[in-house]
TORPALO-199704 format. One record per residue (C-alpha): residue number from 1; x, y, z; residue in one letter. Coordinates in pm, whole numbers. Each point is the difference from the previous one (the first is absolute). Layout:
# residues N
PASE   zalo        X        Y        Z   drenza
PASE    NUM        X        Y        Z        A
...
//
This chain:
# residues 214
PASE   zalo        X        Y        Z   drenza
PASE      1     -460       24    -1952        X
PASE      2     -323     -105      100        X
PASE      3     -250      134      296        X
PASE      4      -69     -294      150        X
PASE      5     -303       48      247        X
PASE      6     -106     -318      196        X
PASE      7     -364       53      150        X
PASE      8     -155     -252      285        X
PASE      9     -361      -10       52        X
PASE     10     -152     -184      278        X
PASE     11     -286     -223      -45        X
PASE     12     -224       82      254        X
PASE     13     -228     -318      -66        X
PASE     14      270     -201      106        X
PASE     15       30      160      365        X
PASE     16      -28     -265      336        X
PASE     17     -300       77      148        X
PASE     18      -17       59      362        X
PASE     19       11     -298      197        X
PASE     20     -128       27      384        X
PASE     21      148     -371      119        X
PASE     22      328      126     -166        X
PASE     23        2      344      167        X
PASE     24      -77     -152      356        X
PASE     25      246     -284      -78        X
PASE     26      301      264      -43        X
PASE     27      -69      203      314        X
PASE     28      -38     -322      209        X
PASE     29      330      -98     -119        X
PASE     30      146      371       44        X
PASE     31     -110       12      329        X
PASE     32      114     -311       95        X
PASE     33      343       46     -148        X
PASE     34       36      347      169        X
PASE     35     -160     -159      351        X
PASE     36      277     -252       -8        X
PASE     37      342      231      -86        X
PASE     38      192      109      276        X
PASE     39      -28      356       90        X
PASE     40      417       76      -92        X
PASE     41      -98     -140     -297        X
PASE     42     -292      197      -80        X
PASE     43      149      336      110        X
PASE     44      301      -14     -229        X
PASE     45     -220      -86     -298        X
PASE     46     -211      300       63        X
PASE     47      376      176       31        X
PASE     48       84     -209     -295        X
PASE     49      295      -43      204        X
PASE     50       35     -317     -195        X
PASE     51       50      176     -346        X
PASE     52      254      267      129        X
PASE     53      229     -308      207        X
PASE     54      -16     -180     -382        X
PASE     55       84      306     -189        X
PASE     56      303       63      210        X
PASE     57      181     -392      -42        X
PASE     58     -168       12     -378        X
PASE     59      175      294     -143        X
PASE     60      357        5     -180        X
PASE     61      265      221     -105        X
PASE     62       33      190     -289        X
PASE     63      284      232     -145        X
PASE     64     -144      180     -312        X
PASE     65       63      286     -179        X
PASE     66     -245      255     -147        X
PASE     67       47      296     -216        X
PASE     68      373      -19      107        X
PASE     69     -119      -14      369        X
PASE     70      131     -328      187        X
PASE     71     -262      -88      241        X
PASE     72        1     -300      293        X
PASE     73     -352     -131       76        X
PASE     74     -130     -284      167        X
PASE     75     -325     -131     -192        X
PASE     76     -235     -320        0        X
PASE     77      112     -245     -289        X
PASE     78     -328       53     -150        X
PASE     79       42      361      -75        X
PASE     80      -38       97     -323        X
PASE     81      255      263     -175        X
PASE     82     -286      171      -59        X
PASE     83     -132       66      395        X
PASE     84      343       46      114        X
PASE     85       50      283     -227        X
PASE     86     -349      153      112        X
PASE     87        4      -72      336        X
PASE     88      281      -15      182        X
PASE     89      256      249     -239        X
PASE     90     -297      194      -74        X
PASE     91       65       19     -362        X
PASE     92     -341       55     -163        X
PASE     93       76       50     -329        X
PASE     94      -13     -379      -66        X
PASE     95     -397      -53      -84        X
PASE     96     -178     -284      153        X
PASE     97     -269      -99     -276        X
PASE     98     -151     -336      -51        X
PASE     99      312     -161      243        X
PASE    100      -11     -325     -252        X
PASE    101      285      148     -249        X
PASE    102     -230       40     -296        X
PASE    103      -41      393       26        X
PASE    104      337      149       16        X
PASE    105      -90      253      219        X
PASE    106      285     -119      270        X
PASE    107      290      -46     -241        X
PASE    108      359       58       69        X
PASE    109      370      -42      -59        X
PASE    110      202     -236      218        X
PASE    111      366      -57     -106        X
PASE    112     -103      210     -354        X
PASE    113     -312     -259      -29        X
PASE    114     -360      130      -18        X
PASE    115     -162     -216      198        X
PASE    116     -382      -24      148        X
PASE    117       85       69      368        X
PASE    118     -354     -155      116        X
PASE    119      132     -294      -97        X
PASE    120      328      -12      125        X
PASE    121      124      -95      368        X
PASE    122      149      248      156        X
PASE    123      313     -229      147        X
PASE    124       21     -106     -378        X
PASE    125      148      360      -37        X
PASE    126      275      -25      293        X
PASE    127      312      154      -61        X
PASE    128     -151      129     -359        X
PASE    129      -26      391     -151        X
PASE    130     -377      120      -60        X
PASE    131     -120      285     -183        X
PASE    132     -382      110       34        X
PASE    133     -125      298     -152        X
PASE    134      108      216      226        X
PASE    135      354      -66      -46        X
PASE    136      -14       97     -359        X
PASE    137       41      368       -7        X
PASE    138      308      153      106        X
PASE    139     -132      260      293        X
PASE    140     -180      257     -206        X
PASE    141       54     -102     -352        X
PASE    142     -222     -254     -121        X
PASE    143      112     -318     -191        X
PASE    144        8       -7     -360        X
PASE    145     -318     -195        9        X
PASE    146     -174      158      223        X
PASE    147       23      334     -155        X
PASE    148     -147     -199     -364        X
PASE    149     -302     -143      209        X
PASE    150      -83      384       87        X
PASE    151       90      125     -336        X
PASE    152     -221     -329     -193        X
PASE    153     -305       34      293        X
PASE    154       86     -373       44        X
PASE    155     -250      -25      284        X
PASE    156     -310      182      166        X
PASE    157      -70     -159      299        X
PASE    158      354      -60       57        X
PASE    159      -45     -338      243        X
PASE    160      184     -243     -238        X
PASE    161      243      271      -79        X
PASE    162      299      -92      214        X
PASE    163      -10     -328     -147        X
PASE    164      -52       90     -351        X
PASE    165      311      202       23        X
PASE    166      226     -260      174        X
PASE    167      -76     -233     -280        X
PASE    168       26      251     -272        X
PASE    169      354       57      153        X
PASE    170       69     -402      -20        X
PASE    171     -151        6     -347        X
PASE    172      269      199     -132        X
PASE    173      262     -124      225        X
PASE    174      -84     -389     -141        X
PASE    175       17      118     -399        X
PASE    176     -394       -1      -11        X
PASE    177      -91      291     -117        X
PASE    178       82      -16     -347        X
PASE    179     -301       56     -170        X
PASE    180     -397       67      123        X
PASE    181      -91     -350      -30        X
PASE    182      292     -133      205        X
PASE    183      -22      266      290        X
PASE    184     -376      -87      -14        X
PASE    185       91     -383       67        X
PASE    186      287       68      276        X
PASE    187     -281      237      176        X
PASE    188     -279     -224      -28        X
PASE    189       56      -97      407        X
PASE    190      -99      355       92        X
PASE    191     -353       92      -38        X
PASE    192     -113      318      -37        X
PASE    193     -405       65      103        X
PASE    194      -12      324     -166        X
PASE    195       89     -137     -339        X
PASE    196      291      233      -43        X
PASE    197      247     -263     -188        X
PASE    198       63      234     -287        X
PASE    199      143      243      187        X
PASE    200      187     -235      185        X
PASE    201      162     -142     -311        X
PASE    202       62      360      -95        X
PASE    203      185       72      293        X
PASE    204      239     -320      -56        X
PASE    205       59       79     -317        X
PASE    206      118      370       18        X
PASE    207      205     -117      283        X
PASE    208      111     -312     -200        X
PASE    209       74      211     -294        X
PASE    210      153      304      178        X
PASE    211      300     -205      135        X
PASE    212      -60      145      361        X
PASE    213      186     -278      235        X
PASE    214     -254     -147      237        X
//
């Protein structure tokens, strides 16, 4: 597993310069638009009337069940597993890290799947089982894996944790955790910052190798 860091530097040679006749050109045309829209319309902009009217015809059912809870929302179709679970169950467990599925950090089971949940429609799910992280442990007592992450130190800032262990769970679940260098493929989608991969693997494979059912 590789620690794959992406920097962007901006080129600040490269920058528009400021252009008066541009500038004056926009606010003539602002204030011309704004001179010429009724007043209704203009007061249920600023109410953003419009947005909440849209949101309201926009929005669809959906029956899903998490952690063995059955819940009934009604959410925009371009809601991602990921901000449903967040937002509106208020299950933030699930991490939200570079939202373009190539961190890990949001990963979880639907229908015994790991899955990246930043990438996956929420209506996609309807009628479907989820697990997140916090549905792992049974009340007090911690899941099999869980308990090896604390024993193995398989994290120290503990933000890509959640993640780390729902895959780690689907690692063993798929028949991927058979030796280091096949757990270290089948983890490769989670990225760990801290660089704490070894323990990681340890964790999977005392798990692996104690025969604990996950």
């Amino acid at each position: 597993m590789e620690d794959l860091n992406n920097g962007f530097s901006a080129d600040d040679n490269h920058q528009p310069k400021d252009n008066p006749r541009r500038d004056f050109l926009k606010k003539s045309s602002l204030l011309t638009a704004v001179a010429l829209t009724p007043g209704v319309a203009v007061k249920a902009a600023e109410n953003h009337l419009d947005e909440k009217v849209a949101a309201v015809f926009e929005k669809l059912p959906l029956n899903i069940t998490v952690n063995g809870i059955a819940h009934k929302v009604s959410i925009e179709p371009r809601v991602t597993l990921l901000d449903l679970l967040r937002e509106q169950l208020h299950l933030t467990g699930t991490k939200k890290g570079c939202d373009y599925g190539q961190c890990g950090a949001c990963t979880v089971h639907v229908d015994g799947h790991r899955v990246n949940s930043c990438l996956t429609l929420a209506m996609m799910t309807d009628g479907k089982k989820v697990t997140t992280i916090e549905g792992l442990a049974k009340g007090d007592e911690l899941h099999p894996m869980q308990e090896a992450f604390i024993k193995h130190d398989g994290f120290q800032c503990g933000y890509c944790t959640p993640g780390q262990i729902m895959s780690a769970v689907a690692c063993i679940r798929e028949g991927h955790a058979n030796s280091e260098g096949e757990i270290r493929e089948y983890m490769s989608g989670n990225i760990c910052r801290c660089g704490a991969y070894p323990n990681i693997v340890n964790a999977i494979q005392e798990v692996k190798n104690g025969g604990q059912q996950v």
